[in-house]
Backbone bond lengths (Angstrom), bond angles and torsions (degrees), N, CA, C in turn:
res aa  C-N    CA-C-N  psi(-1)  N-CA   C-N-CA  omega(-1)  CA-C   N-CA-C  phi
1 X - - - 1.437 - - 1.539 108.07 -
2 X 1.261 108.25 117.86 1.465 113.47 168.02 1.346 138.33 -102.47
3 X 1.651 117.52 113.81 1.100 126.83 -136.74 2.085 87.89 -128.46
4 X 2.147 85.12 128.39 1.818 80.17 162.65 1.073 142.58 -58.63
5 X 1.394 125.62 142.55 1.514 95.74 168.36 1.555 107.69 -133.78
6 X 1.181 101.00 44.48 1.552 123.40 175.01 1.312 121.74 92.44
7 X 1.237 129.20 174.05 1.899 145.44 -145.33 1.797 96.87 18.15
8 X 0.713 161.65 33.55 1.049 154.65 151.77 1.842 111.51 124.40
9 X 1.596 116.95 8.93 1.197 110.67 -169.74 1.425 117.31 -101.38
10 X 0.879 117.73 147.30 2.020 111.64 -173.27 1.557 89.70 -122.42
11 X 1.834 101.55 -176.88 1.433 105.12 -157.24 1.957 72.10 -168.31
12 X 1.120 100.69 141.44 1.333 120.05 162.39 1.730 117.25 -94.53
13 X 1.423 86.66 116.40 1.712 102.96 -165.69 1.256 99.36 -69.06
14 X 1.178 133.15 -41.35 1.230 128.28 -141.94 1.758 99.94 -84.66
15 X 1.446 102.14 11.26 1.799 125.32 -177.04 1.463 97.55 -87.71
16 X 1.151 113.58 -65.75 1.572 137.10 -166.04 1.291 124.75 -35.13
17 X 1.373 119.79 101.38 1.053 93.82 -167.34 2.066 112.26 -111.01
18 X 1.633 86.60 5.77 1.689 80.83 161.17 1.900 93.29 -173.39
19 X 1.200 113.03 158.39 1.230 122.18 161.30 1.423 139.25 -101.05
20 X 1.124 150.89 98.93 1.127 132.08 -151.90 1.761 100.52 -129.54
21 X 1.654 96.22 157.44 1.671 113.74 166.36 1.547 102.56 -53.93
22 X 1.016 121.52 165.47 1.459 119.52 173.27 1.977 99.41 -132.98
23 X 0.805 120.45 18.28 1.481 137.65 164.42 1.866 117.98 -50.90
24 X 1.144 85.27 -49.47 1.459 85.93 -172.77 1.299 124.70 -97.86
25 X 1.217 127.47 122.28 1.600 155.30 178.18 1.875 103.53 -5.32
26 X 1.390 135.24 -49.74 0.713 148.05 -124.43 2.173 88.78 -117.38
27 X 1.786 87.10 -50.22 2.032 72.50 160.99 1.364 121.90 -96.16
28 X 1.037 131.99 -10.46 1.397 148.66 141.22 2.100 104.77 -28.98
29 X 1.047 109.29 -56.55 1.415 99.03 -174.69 1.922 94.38 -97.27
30 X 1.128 122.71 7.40 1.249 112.08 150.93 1.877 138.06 -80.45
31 X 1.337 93.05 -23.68 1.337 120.64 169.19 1.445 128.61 -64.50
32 X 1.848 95.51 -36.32 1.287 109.46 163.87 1.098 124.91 -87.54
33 X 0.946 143.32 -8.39 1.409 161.60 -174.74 1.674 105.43 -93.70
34 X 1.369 108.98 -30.16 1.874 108.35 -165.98 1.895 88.31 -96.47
35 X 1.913 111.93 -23.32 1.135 93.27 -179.84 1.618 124.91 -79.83
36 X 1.699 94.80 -13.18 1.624 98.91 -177.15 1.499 102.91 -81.94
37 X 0.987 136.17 2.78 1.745 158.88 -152.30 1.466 94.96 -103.02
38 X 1.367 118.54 -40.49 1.326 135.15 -124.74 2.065 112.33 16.78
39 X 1.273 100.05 76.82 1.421 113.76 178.21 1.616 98.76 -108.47
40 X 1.411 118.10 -15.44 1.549 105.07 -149.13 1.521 92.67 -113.25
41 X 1.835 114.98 159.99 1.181 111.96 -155.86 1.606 87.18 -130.27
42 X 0.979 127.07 177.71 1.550 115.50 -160.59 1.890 97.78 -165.35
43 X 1.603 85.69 77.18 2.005 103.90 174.56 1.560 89.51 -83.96
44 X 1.108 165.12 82.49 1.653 153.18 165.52 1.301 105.27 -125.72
45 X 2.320 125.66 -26.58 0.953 96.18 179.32 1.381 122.72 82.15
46 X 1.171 128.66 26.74 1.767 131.62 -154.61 1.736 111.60 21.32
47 X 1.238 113.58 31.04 1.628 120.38 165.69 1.936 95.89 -74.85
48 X 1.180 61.27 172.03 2.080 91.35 157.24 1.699 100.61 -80.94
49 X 1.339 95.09 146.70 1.495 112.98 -179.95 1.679 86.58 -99.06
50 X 1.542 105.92 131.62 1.916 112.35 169.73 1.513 80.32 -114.93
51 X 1.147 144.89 -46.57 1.811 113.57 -146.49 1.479 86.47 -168.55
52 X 1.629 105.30 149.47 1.308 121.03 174.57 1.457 117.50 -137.12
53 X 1.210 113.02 131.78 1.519 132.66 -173.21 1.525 112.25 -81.26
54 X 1.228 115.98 108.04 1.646 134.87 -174.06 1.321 93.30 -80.34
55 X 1.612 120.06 110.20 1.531 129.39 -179.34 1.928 109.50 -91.32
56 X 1.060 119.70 142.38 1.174 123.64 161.10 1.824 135.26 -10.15
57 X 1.154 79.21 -51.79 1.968 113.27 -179.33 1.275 93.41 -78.00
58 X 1.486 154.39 -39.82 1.194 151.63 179.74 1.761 99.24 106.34
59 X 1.431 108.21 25.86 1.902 93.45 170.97 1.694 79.62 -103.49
60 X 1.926 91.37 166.95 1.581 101.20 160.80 1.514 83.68 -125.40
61 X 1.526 102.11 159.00 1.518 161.42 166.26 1.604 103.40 -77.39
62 X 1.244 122.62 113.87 1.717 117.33 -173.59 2.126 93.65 -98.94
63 X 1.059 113.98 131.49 1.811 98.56 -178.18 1.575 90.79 -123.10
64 X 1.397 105.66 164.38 1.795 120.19 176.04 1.191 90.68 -104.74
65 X 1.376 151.03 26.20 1.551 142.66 -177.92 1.342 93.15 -112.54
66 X 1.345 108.94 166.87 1.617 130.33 162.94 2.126 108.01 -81.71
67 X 1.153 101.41 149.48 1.410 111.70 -172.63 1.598 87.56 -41.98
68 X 1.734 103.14 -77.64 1.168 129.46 -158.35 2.295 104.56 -38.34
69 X 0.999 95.71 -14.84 1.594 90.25 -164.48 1.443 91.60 -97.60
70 X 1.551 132.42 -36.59 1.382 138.27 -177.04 1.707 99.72 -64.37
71 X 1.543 113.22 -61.65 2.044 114.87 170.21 1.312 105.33 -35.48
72 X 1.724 137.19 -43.82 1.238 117.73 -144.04 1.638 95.02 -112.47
73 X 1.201 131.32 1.38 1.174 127.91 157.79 1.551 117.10 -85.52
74 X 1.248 108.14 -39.05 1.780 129.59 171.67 2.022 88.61 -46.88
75 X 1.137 124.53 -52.12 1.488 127.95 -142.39 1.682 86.06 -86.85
76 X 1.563 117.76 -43.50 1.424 126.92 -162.17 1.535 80.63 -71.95
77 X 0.916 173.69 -74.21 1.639 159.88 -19.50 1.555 90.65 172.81
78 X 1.714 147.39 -43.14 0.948 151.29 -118.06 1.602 78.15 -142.68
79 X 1.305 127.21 -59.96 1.685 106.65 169.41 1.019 140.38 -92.07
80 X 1.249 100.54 16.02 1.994 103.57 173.37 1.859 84.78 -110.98
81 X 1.089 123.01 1.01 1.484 117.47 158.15 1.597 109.09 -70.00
82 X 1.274 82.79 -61.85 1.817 78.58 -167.39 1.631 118.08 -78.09
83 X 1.260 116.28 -9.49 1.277 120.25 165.31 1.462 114.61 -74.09
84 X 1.493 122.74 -9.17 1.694 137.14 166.96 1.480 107.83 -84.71
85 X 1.411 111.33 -33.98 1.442 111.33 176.97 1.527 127.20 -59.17
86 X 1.654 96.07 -42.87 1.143 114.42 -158.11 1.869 105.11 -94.34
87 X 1.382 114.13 -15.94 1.645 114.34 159.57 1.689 111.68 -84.50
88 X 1.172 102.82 -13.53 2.056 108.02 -179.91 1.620 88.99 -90.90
């Protein structure tokens, strides 16, 4: 399921294996670390980074959205799925 996560970039949820604030000091020097890695992918757009999505594969996804707005599209995305399932 592919879900936005702003300027036009999507991310396959069903990858994700967590979302986090990116606020705090501790994922902040994780970010840097995935960028010296080059693990980390950078959807922000020269925004501010709010939260980054910890993928399966071990890269993160940098997003300019709030967690909470990435969950409720993920949730909008997951029942207009199954509400397609269930008229097919």
């Amino acid at each position: 399921m592919l879900v936005n996560i702003g300027y036009g970039n999507v991310v396959n949820m069903d990858k994700v294996v967590s979302i986090i604030r990116a606020d705090a000091a501790p994922i902040k020097r994780m970010i840097q670390v995935a960028k010296d890695e080059n693990l980390a992918v950078d959807a922000t757009c020269g925004r501010k980074t709010k939260c980054i999505l910890v993928m399966d594969s071990g890269h993160i996804v940098l997003s300019a959205l709030l967690p909470d707005t990435i969950e409720n599209r993920a949730t909008e995305s997951s029942l207009l799925e199954r509400s397609q399932e269930d008229e097919g």
